[in-house]
C-alpha positions in Angstrom: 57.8 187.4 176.9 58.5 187.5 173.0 61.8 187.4 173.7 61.4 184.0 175.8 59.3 182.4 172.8 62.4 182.8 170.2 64.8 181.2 172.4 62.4 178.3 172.6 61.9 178.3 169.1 65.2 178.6 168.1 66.4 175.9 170.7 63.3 173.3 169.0 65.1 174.2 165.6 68.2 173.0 166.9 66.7 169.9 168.4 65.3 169.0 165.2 68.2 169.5 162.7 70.4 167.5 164.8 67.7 164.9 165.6 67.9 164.6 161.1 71.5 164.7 161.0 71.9 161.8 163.2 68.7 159.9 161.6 70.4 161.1 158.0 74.3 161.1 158.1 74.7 157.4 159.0 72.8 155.8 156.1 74.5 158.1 154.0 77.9 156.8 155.0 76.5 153.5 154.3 75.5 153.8 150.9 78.6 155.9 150.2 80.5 152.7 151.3 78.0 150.3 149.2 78.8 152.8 146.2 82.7 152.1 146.8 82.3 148.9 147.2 83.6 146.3 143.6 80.5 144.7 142.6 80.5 140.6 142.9 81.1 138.9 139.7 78.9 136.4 138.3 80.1 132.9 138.1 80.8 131.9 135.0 77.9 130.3 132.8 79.0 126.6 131.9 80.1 126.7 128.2 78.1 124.4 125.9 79.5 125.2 122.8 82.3 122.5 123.3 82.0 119.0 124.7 83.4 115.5 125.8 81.4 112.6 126.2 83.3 109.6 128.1 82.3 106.3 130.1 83.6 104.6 132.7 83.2 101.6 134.3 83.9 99.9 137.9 83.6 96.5 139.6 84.1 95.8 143.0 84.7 91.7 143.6 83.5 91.4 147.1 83.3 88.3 149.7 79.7 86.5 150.0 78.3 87.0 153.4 75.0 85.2 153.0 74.1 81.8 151.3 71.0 80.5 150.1 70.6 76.3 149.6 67.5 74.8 148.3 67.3 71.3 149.0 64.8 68.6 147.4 62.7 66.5 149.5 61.0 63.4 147.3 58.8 61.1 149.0 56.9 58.1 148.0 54.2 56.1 149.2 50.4 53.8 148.7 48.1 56.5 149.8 48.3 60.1 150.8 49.1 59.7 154.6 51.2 57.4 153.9 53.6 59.6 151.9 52.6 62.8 154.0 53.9 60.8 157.3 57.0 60.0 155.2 57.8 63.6 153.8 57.3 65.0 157.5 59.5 62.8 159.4 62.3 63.6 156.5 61.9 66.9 157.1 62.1 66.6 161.0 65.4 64.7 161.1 67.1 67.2 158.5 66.2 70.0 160.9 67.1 68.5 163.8 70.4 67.6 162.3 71.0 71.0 161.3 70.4 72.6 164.2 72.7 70.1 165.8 75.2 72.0 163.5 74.1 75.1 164.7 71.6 75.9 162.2 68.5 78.2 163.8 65.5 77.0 163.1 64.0 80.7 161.6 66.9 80.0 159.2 64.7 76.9 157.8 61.2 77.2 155.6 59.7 75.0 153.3 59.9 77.0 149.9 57.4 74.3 147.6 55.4 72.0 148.6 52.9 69.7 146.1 51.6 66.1 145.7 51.1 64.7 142.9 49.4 60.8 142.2 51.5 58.1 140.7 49.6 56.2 137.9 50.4 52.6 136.5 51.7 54.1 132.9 51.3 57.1 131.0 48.2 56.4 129.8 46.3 54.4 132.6 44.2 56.4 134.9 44.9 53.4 138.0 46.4 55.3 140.8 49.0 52.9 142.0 50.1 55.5 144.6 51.1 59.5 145.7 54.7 61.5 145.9 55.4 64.5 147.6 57.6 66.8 145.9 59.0 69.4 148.9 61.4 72.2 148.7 63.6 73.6 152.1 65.2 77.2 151.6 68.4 77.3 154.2 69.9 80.6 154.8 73.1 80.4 156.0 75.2 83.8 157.9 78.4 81.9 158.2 79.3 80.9 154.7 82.1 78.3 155.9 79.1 75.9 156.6 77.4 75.8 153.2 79.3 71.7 152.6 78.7 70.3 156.3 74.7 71.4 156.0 74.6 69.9 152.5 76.4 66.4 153.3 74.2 66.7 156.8 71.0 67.3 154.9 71.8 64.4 152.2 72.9 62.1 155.2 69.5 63.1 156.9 67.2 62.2 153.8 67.0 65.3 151.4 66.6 64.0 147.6 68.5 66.7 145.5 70.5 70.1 145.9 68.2 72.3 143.6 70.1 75.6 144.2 73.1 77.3 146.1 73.1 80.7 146.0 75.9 82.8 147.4 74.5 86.8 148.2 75.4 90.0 150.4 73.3 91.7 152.8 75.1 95.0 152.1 75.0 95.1 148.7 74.3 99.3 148.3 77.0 99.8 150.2 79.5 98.3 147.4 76.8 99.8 144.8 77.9 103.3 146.0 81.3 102.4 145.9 81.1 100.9 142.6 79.1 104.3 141.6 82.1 106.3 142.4 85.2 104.6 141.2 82.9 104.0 137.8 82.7 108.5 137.7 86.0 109.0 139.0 87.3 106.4 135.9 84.8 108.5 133.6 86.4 112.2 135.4 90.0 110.8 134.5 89.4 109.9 131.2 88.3 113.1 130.4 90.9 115.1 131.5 93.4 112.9 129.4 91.5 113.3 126.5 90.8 116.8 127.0 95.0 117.4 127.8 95.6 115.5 124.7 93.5 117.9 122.5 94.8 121.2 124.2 91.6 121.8 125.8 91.1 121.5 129.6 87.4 120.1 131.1 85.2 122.2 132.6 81.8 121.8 134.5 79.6 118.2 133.8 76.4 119.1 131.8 75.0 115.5 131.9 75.8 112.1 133.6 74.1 108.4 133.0 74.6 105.7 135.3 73.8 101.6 134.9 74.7 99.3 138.1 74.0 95.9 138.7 75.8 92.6 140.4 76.5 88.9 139.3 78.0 85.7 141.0 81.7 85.3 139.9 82.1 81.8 141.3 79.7 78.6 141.3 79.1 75.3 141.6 78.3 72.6 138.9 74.9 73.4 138.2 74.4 77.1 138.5 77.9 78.4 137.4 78.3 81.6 136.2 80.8 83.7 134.2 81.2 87.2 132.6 83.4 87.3 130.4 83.2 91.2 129.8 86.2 91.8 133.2 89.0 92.4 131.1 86.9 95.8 129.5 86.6 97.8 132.6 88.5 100.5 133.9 88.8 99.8 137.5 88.5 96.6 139.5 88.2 96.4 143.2 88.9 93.3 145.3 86.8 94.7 148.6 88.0 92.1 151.4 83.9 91.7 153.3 85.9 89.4 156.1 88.2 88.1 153.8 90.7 85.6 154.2 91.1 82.1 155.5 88.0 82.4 157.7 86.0 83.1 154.3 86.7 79.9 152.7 84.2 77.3 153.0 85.0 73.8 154.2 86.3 71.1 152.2 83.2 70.4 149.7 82.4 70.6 145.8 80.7 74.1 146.5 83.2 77.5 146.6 81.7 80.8 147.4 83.4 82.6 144.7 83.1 86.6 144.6 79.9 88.7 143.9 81.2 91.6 141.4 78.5 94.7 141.6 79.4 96.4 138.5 79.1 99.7 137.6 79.2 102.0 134.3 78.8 106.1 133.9 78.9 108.0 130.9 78.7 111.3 131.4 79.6 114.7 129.1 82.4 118.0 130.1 82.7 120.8 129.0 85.5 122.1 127.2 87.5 125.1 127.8 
């Protein structure tokens, strides 16, 4: 019976030491392995002890796709329904006409509307009548149209062009772009420098940015000009359907370019 018990014993024992060598042996290979393995190294800390600062600067010159025409609306008259009656059917027959040239009528709101009396003379307080001063916003999608809807809205009774205003309705799109040609100029300039000195850059430790867009062409009232082009280091001509089918018709008024402008200055490391 004793005899039985030992084997028993002796057998657990067994059981057990093998049952630790298995649980044991395997994370000791593995930390074995993590011991041999080469530890990562750190990535270098950007040096601040040396530095470049540069700028750069971008414009993209890109198509109109939108226009905006004001147009003034003067009407006279004895008494205030008179001149109301007057300013109304003006209004009428220019958007009918327009729509006749394909002009939608959502494309068409009154923008400023007042009346104001007419005295005898500066002085006199003698109404001698009333005059309706009335402002239509047009926005136009094709830009080809902007002359036919201002000799059609002239023909049709407007007063006055107050304003023509040439726009895009993507204009972050050519922001970004003009963003990333200004850094890239800024990059570029850099690394000339920095070859010139010896030196090569390293990582960027600080970047400023300033966009904005102006109206390159114009019309005889509201032209503009800048005459700060010949500065930059890149210039883009972005073709925003471009060509003959941009061109408006024959007419005093020429779409021009919008230029979105951008300028970076940013500072490298040196190494």
């Amino acid at each position: 019976m004793k005899r039985t018990i030992v084997i028993l014993n002796v057998i657990l024992a067994c059981v057990v030491i093998l049952t630790l060598v298995a649980v044991v042996w395997p994370n000791q290979g593995v930390r074995a392995a993590s011991l041999n393995e080469p530890l990562s190294t750190p990535e270098p800390v950007c040096n601040t002890g040396r530095s470049i600062q540069v700028s750069g600067t971008a414009v993209v010159n890109v198509m109109p796709d939108r226009v905006l025409i004001q147009l003034g609306i003067q009407s006279n008259g004895t008494t205030p329904q008179i001149v109301e009656a007057a300013n109304s059917r003006t209004i009428n027959q220019i958007i009918r006409a327009l729509k006749r040239r394909g002009i939608e009528e959502k494309d068409i709101v009154t923008d400023w509307y007042i009346i104001d009396p007419v005295y005898s003379n500066y002085s006199s307080l003698k109404i001698k009548g009333y005059r309706i001063d009335n402002v239509i916003a047009i926005t136009l999608r094709d830009i080809s149209k902007v002359n036919t809807v201002i000799t059609t809205s002239l023909q049709s009774g407007a007063n006055e062009v107050i304003n023509v205003e040439f726009y895009l309705s993507d204009l972050r799109k050519y922001r970004d772009q003009a963003r990333e040609l200004a850094m890239q100029a800024a990059k570029e300039k850099a690394q000339d420098l920095a070859a010139a000195a010896g030196a090569e850059t390293g990582c960027v430790m600080s970047i400023n940015e300033n966009t904005w867009s102006y109206f390159t062409g114009g019309w005889y009232r509201y032209r503009q000009h800048n005459q700060n082009l010949w500065t930059q280091n890149v210039v883009q001509n972005v073709q925003n359907g471009g060509g003959d089918s941009a061109l408006t018709d024959a007419g005093p008024v020429n779409p021009g370019l919008i230029s979105v402008r951008a300028e970076v200055s940013a500072s490298f490391s040196l190494k």
